[in-house]
C-alpha positions in Angstrom: 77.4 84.9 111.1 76.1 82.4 114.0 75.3 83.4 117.7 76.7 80.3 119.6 75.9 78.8 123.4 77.8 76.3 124.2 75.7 74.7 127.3 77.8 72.3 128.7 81.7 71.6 127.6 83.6 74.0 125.2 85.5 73.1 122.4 89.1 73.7 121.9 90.8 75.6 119.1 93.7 73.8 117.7 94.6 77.1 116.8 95.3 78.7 120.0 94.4 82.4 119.0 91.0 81.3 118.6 90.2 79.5 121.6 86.1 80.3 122.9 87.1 82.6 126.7 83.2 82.0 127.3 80.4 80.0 126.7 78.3 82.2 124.4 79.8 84.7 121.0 79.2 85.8 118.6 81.1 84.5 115.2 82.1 86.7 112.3 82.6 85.9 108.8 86.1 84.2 108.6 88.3 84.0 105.8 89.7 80.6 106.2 89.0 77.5 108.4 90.2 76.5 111.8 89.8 73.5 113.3 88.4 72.0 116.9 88.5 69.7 119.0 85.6 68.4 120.9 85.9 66.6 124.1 83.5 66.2 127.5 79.9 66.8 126.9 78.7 68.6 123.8 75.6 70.8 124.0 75.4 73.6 121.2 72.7 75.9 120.7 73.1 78.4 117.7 71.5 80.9 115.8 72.5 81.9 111.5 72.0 85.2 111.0 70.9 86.4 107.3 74.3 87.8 105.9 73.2 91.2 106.9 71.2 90.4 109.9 73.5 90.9 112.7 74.0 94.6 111.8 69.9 94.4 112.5 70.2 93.0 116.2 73.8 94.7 117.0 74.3 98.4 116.3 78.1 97.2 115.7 79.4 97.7 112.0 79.8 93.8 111.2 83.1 94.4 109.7 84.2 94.7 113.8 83.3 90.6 113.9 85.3 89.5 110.4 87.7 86.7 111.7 86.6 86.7 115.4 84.6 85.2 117.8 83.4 87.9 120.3 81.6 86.8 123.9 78.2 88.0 123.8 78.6 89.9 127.5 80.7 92.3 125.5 78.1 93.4 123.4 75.3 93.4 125.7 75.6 93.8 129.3 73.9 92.7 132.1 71.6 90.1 130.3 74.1 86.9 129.4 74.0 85.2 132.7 70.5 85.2 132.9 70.0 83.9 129.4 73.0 81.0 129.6 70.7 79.7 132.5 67.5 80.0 131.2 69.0 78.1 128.0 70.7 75.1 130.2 67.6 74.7 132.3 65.3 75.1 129.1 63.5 71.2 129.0 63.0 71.0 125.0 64.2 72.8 121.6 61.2 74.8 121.2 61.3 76.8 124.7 65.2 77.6 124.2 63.8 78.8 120.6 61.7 81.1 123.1 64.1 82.3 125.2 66.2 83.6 122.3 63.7 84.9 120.0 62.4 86.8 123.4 66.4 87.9 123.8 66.7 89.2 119.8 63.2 91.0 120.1 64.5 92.8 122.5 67.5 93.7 120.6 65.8 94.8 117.5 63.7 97.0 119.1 67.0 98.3 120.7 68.3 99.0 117.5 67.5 101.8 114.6 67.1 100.3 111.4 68.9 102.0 108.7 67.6 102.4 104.9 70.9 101.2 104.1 69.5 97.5 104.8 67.0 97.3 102.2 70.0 97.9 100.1 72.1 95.4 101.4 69.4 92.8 101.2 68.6 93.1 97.5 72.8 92.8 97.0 72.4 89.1 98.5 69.8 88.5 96.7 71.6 89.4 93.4 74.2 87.3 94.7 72.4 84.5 95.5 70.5 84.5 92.6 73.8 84.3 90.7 75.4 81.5 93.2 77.9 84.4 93.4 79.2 84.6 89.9 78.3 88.6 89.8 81.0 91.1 89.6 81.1 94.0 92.2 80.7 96.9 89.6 77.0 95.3 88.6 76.2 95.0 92.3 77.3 98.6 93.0 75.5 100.0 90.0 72.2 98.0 91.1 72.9 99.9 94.4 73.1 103.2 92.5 76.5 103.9 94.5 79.9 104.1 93.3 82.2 101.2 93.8 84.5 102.8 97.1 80.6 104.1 99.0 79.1 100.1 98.2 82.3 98.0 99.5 82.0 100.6 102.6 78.3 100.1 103.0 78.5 96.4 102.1 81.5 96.1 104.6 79.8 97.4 107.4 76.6 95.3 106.8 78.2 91.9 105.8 81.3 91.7 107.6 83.8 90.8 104.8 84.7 92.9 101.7 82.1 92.0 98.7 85.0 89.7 97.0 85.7 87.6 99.7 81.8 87.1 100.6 81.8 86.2 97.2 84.5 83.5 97.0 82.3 81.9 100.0 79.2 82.1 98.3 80.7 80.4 95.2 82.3 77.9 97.6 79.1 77.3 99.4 77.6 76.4 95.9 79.9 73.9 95.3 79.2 72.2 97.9 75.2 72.2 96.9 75.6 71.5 93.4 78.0 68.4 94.8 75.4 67.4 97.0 72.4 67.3 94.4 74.7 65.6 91.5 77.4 63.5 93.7 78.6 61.8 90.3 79.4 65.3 88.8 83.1 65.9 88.1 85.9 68.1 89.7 86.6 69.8 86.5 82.4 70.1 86.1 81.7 71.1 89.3 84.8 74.3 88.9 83.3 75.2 85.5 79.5 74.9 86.6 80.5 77.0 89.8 82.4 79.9 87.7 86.1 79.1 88.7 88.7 79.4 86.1 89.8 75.8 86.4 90.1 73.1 88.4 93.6 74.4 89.9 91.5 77.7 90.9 88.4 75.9 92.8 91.5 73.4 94.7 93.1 76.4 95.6 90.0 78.1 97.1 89.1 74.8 98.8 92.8 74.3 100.7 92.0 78.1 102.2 88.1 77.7 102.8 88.3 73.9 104.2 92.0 73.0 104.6 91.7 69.9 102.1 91.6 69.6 98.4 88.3 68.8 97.1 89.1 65.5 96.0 90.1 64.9 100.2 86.9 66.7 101.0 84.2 64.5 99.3 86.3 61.5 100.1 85.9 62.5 103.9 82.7 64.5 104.3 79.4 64.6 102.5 79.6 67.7 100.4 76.4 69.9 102.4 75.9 73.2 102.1 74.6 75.3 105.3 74.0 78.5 103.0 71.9 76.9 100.1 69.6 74.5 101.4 
């Protein structure tokens, strides 16, 4: 999940139910792509949250975000206009890096922080660990709950139901274990990254990047913003 300002110019959504109404939101997990279009004068300022991070800085269950980009002045009131500005006028990276950090300070001190997160953050670390090939019944036992009580918890702390966090995850890692071996093949790179076959990992990439991967790598450099 990101925390976007946009400083100067919004993009446009080609998809028109997406389109940004304002200049700073928050972004969910999504369960596809969408694409945009940017025109005028680009000036983007962002923040990636930890998977279950925004829960930390927004008493919000995260599952409220999944598939949506919500204005920041609907979460918080009274503060946005005064941080937009203090953003655009900002002269370098490291004092806008101030002026948030001062903003999210003030938000997690704001916000309880429940027992539940220690939880949460060992699941994504077991999930990480495994580049997402771990079932949900071994995460739920290594959370000592029952199946129905972890995709609640993990729902409300993540933002997307633990399967489809992770069929991004195991998306994400093909696009690092492209990146690190770009001679490695499509039907390598779906067995090394747990899919059933090479038919599985294309369909996954048409509904996580709208191309096939053989498109993808021919038209972006495989990078992944989640394993770095």
């Amino acid at each position: 999940m990101e925390l976007m300002f946009y400083l100067c110019d919004k993009p446009k959504a080609l998809d028109e139910t997406r389109n940004f109404s304002e200049n700073t939101f928050l972004s969910g997990q999504q369960s596809g792509y969408y694409d945009i279009l940017v025109t005028g004068k680009l000036s983007l300022f962002s923040v990636s949250f930890q998977p279950f991070g925004v829960k930390m800085f927004f008493d919000i269950p995260s599952n409220e975000f999944f598939d949506q980009s919500i204005p920041l002045k609907d979460l918080v009131k009274g503060m946005v206009n005064k941080l937009e500005s203090g953003l655009f006028e900002a002269n370098s990276f490291e004092s806008k890096i101030r002026i948030v950090e001062k903003f999210l300070r003030e938000q997690l001190r704001n916000n309880s922080r429940e027992y539940e997160t220690n939880r949460i953050a060992h699941s994504i670390a077991l999930i990480n660990n495994a580049r997402g090939l771990i079932t949900v019944e071994q995460l739920s036992s290594a959370s000592c709950l029952s199946r129905k009580q972890y995709e609640r918890t993990f729902l409300k702390y993540i933002g997307a139901p633990p399967k489809q966090f992770l069929r991004t995850i195991r998306f994400q890692n093909t696009l690092h274990e492209k990146q690190h071996n770009r001679n490695m093949s499509l039907t390598e790179l779906a067995y090394n990254c747990g899919y059933y076959d090479q038919s599985h990992m294309i369909n996954e990439y048409k509904i996580f990047s709208g191309k096939t991967p053989t498109q993808y790598f021919n038209e972006c450099e495989p990078y992944s913003d989640y394993f770095l």
